[in-house]
C-alpha positions in Angstrom: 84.6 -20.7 -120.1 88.1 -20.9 -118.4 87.8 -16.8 -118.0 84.9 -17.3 -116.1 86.6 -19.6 -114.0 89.4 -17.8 -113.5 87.1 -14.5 -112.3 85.2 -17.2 -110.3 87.0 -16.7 -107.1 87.3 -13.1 -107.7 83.6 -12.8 -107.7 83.1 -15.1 -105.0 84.9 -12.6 -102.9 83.0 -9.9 -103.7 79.5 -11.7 -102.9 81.0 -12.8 -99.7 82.3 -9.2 -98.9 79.1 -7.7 -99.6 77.2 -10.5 -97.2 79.8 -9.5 -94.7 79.2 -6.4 -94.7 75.7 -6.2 -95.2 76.0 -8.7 -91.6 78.2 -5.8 -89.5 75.8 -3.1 -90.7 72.4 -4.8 -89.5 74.5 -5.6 -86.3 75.9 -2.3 -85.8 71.9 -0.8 -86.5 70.6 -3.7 -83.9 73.4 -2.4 -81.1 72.3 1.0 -81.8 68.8 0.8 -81.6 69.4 -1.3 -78.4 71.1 1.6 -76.8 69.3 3.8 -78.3 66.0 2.0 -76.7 68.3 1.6 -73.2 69.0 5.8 -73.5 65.2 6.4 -73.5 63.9 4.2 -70.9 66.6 5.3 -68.3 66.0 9.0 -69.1 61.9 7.9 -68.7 63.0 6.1 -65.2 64.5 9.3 -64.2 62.1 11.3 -64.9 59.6 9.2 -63.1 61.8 8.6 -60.2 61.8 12.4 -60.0 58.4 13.2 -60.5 57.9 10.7 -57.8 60.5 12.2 -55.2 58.7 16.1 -55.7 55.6 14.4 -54.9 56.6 12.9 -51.9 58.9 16.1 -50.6 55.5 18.4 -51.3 54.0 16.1 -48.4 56.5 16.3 -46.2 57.2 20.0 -46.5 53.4 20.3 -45.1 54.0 17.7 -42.4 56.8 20.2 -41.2 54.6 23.1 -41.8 52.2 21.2 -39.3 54.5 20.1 -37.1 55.6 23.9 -36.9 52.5 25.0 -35.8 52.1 22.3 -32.8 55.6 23.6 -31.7 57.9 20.5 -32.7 59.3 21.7 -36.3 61.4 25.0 -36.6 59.9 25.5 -39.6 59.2 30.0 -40.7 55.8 29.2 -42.8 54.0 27.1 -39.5 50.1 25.7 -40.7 47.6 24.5 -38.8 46.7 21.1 -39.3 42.6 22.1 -40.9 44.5 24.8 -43.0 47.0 22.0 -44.4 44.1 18.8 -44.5 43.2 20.5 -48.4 46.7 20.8 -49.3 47.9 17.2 -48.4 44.8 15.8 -49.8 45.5 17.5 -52.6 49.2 16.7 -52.6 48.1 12.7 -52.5 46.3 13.0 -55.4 48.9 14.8 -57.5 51.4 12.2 -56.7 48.9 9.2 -57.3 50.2 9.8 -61.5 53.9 9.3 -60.1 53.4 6.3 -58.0 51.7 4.4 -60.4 54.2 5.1 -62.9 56.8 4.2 -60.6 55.4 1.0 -59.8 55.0 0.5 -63.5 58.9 1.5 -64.3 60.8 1.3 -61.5 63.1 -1.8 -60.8 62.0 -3.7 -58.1 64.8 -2.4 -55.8 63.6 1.5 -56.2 60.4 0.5 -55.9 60.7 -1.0 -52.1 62.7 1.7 -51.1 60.2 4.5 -52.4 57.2 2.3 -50.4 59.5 2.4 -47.0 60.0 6.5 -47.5 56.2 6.6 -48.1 55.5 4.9 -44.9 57.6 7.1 -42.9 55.8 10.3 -44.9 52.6 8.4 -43.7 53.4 8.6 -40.2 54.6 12.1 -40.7 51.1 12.9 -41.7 49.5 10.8 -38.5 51.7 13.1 -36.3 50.1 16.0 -37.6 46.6 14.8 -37.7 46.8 13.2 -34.2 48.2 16.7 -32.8 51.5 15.6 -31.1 53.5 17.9 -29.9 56.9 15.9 -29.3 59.5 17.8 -30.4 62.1 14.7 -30.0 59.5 11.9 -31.4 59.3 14.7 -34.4 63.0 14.9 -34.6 63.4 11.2 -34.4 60.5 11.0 -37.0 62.6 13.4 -39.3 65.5 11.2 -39.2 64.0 8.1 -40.4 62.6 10.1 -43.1 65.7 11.4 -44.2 67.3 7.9 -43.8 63.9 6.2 -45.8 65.1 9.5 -48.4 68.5 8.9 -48.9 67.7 4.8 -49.4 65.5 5.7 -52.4 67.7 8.1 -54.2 71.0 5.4 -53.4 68.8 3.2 -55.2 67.7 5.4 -57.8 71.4 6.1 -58.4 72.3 2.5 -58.5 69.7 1.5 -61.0 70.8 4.6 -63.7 74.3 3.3 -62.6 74.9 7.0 -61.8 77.5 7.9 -58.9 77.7 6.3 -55.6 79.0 9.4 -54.0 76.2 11.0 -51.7 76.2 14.7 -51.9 76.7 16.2 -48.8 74.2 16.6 -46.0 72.6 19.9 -45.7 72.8 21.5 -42.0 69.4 22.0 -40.5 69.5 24.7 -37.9 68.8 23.2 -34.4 64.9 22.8 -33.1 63.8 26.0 -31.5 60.5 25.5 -30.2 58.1 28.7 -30.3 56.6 29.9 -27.1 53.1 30.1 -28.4 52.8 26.8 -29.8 53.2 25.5 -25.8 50.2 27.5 -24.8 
């Protein structure tokens, strides 16, 4: 019996070693299935956020296309508003799928910044359908979309704690209003 004693501590060690180790392992597996968990919901955020922003852009490069034709955009490809009425309704209901799932994904943050750029698209599309032809309202109209724009992808950014640095503005060419659309 003393040998037994005498390996006691020994093997009391070894259990308490193995339950130690068995511990970091199930820990290290829980950390890495949270981050793992944390990897796929951002890249499904993304995604979404994405999906979301071509939905909204596909809008508003028609409301350009529009205002083109009534003489306030510069844009090469003008469209009348009764040629463009099938292809906004149909852009509506292709991004219906993306703002649902960004209201179901989205942090709350990216989620009030997407509803204040599809307000301004909104009135984008009013401005079409109501036939202005205001080249300065349009431009003015054009900024606030580009400012309601660049508040949802900051946000986007700041939730997937991706870069802060805003890429550099494009340079539009300067409004040129066509002749024939003052007739």
């Amino acid at each position: 019996m003393s040998a037994f004693m005498q390996q006691l501590p020994a093997l009391i060690g070894v259990v308490i070693g193995a339950l130690g180790s068995y511990a970091a392992i199930v820990r290290g597996d829980r950390a890495r299935f949270r981050r793992e968990q944390t990897a796929r919901w951002e890249e499904r955020r993304l995604s979404v956020y994405a999906d979301y922003a071509r939905s909204l852009k596909r809008t508003v490069t028609l409301t350009y296309r529009v205002a083109a034709h009534l003489g306030n955009d510069p844009h090469p490809h003008a469209l009348s508003h009764e040629e463009a009425a099938p292809l906004l309704a149909e852009a509506a209901e292709a991004g219906d799928p993306a703002g649902e799932a960004l209201l179901l994904l989205g942090t709350p943050a990216v989620v009030e910044k997407a509803r204040a750029w599809a307000v301004v698209v909104m009135e984008m599309e009013r401005f079409g359908r109501e036939r202005t032809r205001a080249p300065e309202a349009w431009q003015a109209l054009l900024q606030r979309q580009r400012e309601a724009r660049e508040g949802y992808y900051a946000a986007v950014r700041a939730d997937l704690a991706l870069s802060a640095d805003r890429p550099p503005a494009w340079q539009v060419p300067p409004l040129h209003v066509r002749a024939d659309a003052e007739q």
